[in-house]
C-alpha positions as CSV (number, residue, x, y, z in Angstrom):
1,X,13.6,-93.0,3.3
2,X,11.4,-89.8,2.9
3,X,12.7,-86.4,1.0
4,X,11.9,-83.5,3.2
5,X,11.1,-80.4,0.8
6,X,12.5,-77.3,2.9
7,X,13.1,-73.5,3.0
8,X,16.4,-72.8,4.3
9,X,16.2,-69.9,6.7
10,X,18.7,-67.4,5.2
11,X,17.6,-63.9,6.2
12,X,14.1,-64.5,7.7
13,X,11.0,-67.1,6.4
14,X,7.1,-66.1,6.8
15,X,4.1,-67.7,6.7
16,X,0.9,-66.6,6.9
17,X,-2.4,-67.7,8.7
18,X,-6.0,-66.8,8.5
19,X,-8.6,-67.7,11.4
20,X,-11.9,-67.8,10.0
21,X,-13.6,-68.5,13.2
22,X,-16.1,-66.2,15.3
23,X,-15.3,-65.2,18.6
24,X,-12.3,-65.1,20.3
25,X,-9.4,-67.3,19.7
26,X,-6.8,-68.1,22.6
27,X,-3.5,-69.2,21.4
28,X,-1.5,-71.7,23.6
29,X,1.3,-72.5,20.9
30,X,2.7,-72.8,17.6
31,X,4.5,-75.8,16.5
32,X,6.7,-74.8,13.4
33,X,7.9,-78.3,11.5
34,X,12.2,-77.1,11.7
35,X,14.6,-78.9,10.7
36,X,18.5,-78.8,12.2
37,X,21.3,-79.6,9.9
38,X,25.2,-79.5,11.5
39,X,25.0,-77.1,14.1
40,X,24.4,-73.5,13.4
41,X,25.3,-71.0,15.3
42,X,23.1,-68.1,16.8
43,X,20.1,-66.9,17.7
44,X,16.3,-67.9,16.3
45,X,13.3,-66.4,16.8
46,X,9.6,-67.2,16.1
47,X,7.1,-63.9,16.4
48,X,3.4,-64.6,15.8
49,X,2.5,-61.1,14.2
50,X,-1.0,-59.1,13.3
51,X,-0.3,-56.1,10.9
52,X,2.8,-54.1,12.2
53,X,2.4,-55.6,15.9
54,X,4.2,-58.6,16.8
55,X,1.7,-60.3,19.5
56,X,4.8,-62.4,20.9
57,X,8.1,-63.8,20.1
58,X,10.3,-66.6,21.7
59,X,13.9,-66.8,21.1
60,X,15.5,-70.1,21.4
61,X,19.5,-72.0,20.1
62,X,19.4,-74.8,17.5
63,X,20.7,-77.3,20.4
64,X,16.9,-76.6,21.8
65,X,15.9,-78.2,18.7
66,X,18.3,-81.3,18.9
67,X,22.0,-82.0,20.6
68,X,22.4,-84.3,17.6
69,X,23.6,-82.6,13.6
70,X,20.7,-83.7,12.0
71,X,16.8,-83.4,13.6
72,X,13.3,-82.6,12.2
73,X,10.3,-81.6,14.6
74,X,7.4,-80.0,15.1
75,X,9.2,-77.2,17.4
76,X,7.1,-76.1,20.4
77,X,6.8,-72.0,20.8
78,X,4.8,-71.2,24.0
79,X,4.2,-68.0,24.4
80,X,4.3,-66.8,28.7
81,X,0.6,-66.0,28.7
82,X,-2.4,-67.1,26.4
83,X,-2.5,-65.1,23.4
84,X,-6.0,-63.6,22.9
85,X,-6.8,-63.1,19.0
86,X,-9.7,-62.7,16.9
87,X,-10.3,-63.3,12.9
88,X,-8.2,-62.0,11.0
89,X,-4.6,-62.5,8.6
90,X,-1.5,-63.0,11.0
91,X,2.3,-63.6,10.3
92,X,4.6,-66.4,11.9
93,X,7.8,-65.0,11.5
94,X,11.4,-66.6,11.7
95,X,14.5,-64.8,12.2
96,X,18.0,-65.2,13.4
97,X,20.8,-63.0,14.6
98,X,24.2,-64.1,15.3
99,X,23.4,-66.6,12.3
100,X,24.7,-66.7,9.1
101,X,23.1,-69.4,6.5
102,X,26.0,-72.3,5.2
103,X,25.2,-75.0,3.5
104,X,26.5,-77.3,6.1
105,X,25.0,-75.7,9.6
106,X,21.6,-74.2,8.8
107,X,17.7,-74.4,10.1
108,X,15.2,-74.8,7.4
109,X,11.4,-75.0,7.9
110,X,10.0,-77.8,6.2
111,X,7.6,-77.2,3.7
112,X,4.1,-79.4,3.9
113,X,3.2,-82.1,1.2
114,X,-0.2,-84.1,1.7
115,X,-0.7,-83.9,5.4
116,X,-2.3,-80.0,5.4
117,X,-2.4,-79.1,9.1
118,X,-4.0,-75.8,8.3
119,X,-6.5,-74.8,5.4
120,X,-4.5,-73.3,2.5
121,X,-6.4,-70.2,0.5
122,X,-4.8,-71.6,-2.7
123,X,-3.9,-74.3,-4.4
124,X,0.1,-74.6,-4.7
125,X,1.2,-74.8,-8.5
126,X,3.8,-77.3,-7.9
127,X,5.8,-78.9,-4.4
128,X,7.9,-75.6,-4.2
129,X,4.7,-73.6,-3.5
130,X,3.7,-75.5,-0.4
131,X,3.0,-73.5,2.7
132,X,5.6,-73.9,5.4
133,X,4.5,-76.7,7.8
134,X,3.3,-75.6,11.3
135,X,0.8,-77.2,14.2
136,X,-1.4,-74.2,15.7
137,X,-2.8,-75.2,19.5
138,X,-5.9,-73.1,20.8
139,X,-7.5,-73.6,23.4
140,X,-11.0,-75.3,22.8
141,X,-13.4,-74.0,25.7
142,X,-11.0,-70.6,25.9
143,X,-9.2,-69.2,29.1
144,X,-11.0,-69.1,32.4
């Protein structure tokens, strides 16, 4: 049995990502590692945000996640079109309305410990300093 080492989502949870590379960047989705405990009510959102512009959101219920109480997964966010970015810091934002954090029915976003799946810009001072866990998917030859 593994321990999961999580943020519960009580107000909103951010996580920051910086792409390094030249040129321009297509997004085709992000894959935020959530985990479902009970069965919360309301709302969630996921916005992938540069500066004060939010570059797209998708809204989704925690039965999207799972129909069962308990669930962990890399949670696919696909945004209608390609997003088109370019280097630079941007935010992956989740929020909730209609959702109020209990300790029986909540969504947490797990935390990542030893499998990295995107370059950190520090080095976490202890396990409750890891970013939040999530998958980014560009495209590799861009949008024709």
């Amino acid at each position: 049995m593994s321990t999961l080492l999580v943020s519960e989502l009580i107000t909103e949870l951010e996580h920051e990502v910086r792409f390094s590379q030249t040129g321009r960047i297509h997004i085709a989705g992000l894959y935020p590692y959530l985990l479902k405990f009970g069965s919360p009510a309301g709302t969630f959102t996921i916005s992938f945000i540069k500066g004060a512009t939010t570059l797209f959101s998708k809204s989704f219920a925690a039965t999207s996640i799972s129909a069962t109480a308990y669930a962990h997964t890399f949670y696919p966010v696909l945004p209608d079109n390609p997003v088109q970015i370019e280097a630079g810091l941007y935010t992956i934002k989740l929020t909730a309305t209609g959702y109020s954090f209990n300790s029986s029915a909540y969504i947490a976003w797990i935390q990542q410990f030893e499998n990295i799946q995107n370059a950190m810009e520090y080095t976490p001072e202890n396990d409750t300093k890891n970013p939040l866990a999530i998958r980014i998917k560009t495209y590799k030859e861009g949008i024709e």
